[in-house]
C-alpha positions, -999 to 999 in steps of 0.1 A, spaced: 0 0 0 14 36 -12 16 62 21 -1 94 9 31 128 15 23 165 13 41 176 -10 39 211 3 27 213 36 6 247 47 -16 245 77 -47 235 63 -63 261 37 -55 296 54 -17 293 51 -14 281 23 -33 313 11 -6 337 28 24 317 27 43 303 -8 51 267 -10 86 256 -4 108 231 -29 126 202 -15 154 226 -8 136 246 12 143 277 -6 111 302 -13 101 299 -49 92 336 -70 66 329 -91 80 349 -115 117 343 -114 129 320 -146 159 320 -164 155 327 -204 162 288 -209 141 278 -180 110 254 -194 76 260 -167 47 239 -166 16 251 -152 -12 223 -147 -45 240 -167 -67 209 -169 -92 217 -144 -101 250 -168 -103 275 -138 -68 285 -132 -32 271 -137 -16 253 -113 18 247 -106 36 217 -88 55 240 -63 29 258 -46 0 253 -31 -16 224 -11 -12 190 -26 -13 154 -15 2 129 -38 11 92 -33 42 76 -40 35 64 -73 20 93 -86 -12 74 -95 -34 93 -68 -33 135 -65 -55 157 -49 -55 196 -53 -75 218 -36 -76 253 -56 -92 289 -55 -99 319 -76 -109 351 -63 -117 378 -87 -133 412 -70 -133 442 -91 -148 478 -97 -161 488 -132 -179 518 -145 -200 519 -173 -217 548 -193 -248 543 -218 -260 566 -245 -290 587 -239 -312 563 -263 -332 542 -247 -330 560 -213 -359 575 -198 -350 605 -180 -389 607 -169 -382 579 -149 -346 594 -135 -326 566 -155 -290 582 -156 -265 574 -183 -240 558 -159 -255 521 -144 -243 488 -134 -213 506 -119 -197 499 -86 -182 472 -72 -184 432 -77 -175 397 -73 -173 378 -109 -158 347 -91 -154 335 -55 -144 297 -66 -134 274 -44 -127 235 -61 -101 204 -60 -86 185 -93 -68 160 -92 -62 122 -104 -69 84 -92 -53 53 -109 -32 68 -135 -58 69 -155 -91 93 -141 -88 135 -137 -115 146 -119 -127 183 -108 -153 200 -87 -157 236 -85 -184 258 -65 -180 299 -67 -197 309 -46 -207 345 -66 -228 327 -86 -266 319 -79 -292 289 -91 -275 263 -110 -246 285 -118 -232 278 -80 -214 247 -95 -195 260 -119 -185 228 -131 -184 194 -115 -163 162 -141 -150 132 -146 -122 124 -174 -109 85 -183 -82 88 -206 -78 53 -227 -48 69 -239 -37 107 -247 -56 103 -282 -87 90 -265 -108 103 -234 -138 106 -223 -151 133 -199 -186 136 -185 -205 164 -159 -205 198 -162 -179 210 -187 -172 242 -213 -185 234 -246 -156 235 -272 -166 263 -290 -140 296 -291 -105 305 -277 -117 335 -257 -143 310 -237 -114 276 -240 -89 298 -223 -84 287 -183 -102 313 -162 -78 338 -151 -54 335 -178 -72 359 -205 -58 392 -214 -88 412 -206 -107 409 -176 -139 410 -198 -145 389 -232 -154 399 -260 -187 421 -266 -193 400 -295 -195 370 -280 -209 374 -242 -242 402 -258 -274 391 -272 -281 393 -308 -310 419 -320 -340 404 -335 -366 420 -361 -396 403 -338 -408 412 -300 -399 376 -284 -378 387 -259 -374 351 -244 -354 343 -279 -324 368 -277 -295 339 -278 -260 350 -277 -230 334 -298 -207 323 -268 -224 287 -253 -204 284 -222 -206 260 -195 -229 225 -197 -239 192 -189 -229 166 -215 -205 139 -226 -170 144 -245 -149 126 -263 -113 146 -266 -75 139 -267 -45 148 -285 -34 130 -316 2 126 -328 12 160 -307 0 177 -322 -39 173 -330 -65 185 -307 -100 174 -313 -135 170 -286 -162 163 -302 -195 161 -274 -231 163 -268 -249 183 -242 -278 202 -229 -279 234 -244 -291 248 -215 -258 266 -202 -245 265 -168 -277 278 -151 -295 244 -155 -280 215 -135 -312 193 -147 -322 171 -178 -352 192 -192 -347 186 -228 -370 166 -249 -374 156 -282 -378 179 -315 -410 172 -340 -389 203 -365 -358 172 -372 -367 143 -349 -332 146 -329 -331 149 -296 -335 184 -280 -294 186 -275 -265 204 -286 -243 188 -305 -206 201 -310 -174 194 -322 -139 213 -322 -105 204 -337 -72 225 -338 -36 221 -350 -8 228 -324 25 219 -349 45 226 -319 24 208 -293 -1 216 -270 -7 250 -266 -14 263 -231 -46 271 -225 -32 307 -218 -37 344 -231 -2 351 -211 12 342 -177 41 358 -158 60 323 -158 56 307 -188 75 335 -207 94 314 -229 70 296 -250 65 289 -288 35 277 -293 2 284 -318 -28 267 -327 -53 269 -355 -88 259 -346 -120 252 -362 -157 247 -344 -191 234 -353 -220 231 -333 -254 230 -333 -282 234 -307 -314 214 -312 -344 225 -295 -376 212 -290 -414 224 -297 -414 258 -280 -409 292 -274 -368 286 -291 -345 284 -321 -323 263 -336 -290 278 -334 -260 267 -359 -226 281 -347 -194 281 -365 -157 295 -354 -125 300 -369 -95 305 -343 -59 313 -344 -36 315 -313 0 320 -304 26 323 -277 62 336 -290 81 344 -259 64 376 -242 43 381 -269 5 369 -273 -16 371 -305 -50 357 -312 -78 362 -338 -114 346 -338 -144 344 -358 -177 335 -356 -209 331 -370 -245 320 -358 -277 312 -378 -308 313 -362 -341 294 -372 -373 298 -348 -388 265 -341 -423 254 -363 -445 262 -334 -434 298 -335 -451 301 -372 -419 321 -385 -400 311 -414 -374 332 -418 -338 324 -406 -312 353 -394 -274 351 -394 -248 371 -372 -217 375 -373 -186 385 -352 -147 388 -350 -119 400 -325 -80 404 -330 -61 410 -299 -25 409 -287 0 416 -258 31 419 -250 50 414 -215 70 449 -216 86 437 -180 83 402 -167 58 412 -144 38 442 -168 22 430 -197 1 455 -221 -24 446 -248 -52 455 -277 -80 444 -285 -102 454 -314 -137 438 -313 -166 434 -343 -201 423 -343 -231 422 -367 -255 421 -339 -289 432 -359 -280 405 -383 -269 404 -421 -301 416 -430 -297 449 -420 -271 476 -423 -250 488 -392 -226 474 -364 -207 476 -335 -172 479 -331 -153 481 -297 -115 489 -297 -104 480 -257 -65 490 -241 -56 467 -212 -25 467 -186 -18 436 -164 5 435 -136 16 400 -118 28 410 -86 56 390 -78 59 362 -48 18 365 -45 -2 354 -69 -18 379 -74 -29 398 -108 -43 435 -114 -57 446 -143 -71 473 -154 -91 480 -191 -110 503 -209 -137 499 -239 -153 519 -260 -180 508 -282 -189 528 -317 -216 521 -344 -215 526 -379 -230 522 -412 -268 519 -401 -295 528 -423 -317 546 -401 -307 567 -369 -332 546 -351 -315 512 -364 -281 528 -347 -304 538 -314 -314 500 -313 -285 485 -321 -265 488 -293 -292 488 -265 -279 472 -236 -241 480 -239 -223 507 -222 -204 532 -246 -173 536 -226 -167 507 -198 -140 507 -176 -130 480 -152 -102 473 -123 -98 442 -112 -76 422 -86 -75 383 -89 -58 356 -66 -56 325 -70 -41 296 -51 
């Protein structure tokens, strides 16, 4: 029988928070200190942050077949955002600046880890959510070999680099407008406003890495996002499938596996890029819905300090028979961003943002150029950032068609924010 050894031994939860892990050697370890030849690994599996060997609380056994993490994010942060005058009403004192102030995104607390060499495993609860959103994710992997696993539970749908990248390791503290906003419909069913991101859900996956260099996951779920921690779904009279989504993702990593990473601190010496493409398609059944085909086109890369990355995406939208509308809408959107780590510890970046959110039957969209300036402060863990976005329209038809268009989105939108995670 293998003896279970800390690898790193805080006292319970609370110093490990306020006290980095030691190596073998006993010598205090800098997160950020590497030398230019110096090759760091940082453990992203569990999608919420990276974790490293050398810090934190872990208990391993002998053989390396049995590991248990415990892990937490913490992201608090204040944000100000300003709206245009159309669609206020001033009769009812509505001001232009709302949804200001301060917030908690993410109070996540969760363990990873790994049983028989062959099973990772991760539970995660953040506690800043509410409803089924509490458990952020909850999962079970079996890998039959690197090429082949299998993961069930609650999971990310693979659909887009902004939404595939670890939590905590994106360049802006918000994603892209284009992905996280609701499209604009020509018809007043405000329970059908979709968006192009899918996020979090319950499903099965079958994923892995082929060759080296590879990447495919291909699953079914839901479709009900990470809200719903229930089977509701039925079946649809429109295509006799199953009420489900249904996608598929496959990328090219030539140099191996990319990070799951928009830029860390200590893993400033990689060379890495993938291209990616995405399918998916969300089945509903007979009611107040739509049948959502989604498509993506991604391109990542990791040279050294610098960080580029280009997406885009496209969504048609059907309504289902019951809602007695035939016609079918399409949307599009794109972003191109990039950073740079002008110190080890200060990394700057762009980001311009595009979306076609009242559809490709109508003229007009929005654009949103964003600045952002992230500083790891070293020996904590700790990350501050702090971003600014502005969002423009052009090329509508009508001055109403602008007035619509971007209702809902603040014009300028600035946001600090101060992350930890352990």
């Amino acid at each position: 029988m293998n003896f279970i050894h800390i690898k790193s031994i805080p006292l319970i939860f609370t110093i490990g928070l306020a006290a980095p892990s030691l190596a073998e050697n006993d010598e205090p370890i800098n997160p950020i200190d590497q030398t230019p030849s110096e090759e760091v690994h940082l453990d992203m599996e569990n999608g919420v942050l990276p974790i490293a060997d050398d810090r934190g609380f872990t208990l391993q056994s002998k053989d390396g077949k049995f590991v248990f993490k415990p892990y937490l994010y913490l992201s608090t942060n204040a944000s100000l955002h300003y709206y245009a005058d159309e669609g206020l009403d001033k009769a009812y004192n509505q001001d232009n600046i709302a949804n200001s102030g301060f917030a908690i995104p993410y109070g996540i607390i969760g363990f990873t880890g790994k049983a028989f060499g062959k099973i990772d495993y991760n539970v995660s609860i953040n506690a800043a959510g509410s409803g089924g959103a509490i458990l952020q994710q909850a999962w079970i992997d079996y890998a039959a070999s690197p090429a082949l696993r299998f993961r069930v539970g609650k999971l990310k749908t693979p659909y887009t680099h902004a939404f595939m990248t670890t939590l905590g390791e994106t360049l802006f503290p918000m994603v892209p407008t284009s992905l996280s906003s609701s499209v604009i419909l020509p018809h007043s069913l405000n329970a059908v406003t979709p968006s192009i991101m899918t996020g979090w859900d319950l499903g099965v996956e079958m994923h892995g890495l082929v060759g080296g260099k590879w990447g495919y996951e291909v699953g079914i779920f839901n479709g009900t996002g990470g809200a719903v921690n229930t089977a509701t779904k039925g079946f649809s009279d429109d295509n006799h499938l199953p009420s489900l989504l249904y996608a598929g993702r496959v990328t090219f990593q030539p140099n191996g596996a990319m990070p799951a990473t928009q830029g860390n601190a200590r893993m400033l010496n990689q060379n890495k890029y993938l291209i990616g493409l995405s399918l998916n398609y969300n089945n509903e059944a007979e009611n107040e819905s739509t049948n959502d085909l989604r498509a993506g086109l991604e391109f990542a890369m990791l040279s050294g300090r610098w960080y580029f990355a280009a997406e885009a995406y496209y969504m048609n939208m059907g309504f289902t028979n019951r809602q007695k509308i035939d016609e079918h809408y399409n949307y599009f959107g794109a972003y191109a961003q990039a950073g740079c780590f002008v110190t080890p510890q200060l990394q700057l970046g762009l980001r311009y943002d595009w979306m076609d959110r009242n559809g490709s039957g109508k003229d007009g969209s929005l654009n949103a150029p964003a600045v952002v300036c992230n500083y790891f402060i070293p020996g904590t863990n700790l990350k501050l950032s702090g971003m600014y976005q502005f969002t423009g329209r052009w090329g509508h038809a009508t001055q109403l068609d602008r007035d619509l268009d971007d209702l809902g989105i603040s014009t300028h939108t600035a946001c600090v924010q101060l992350q930890y995670a352990f």
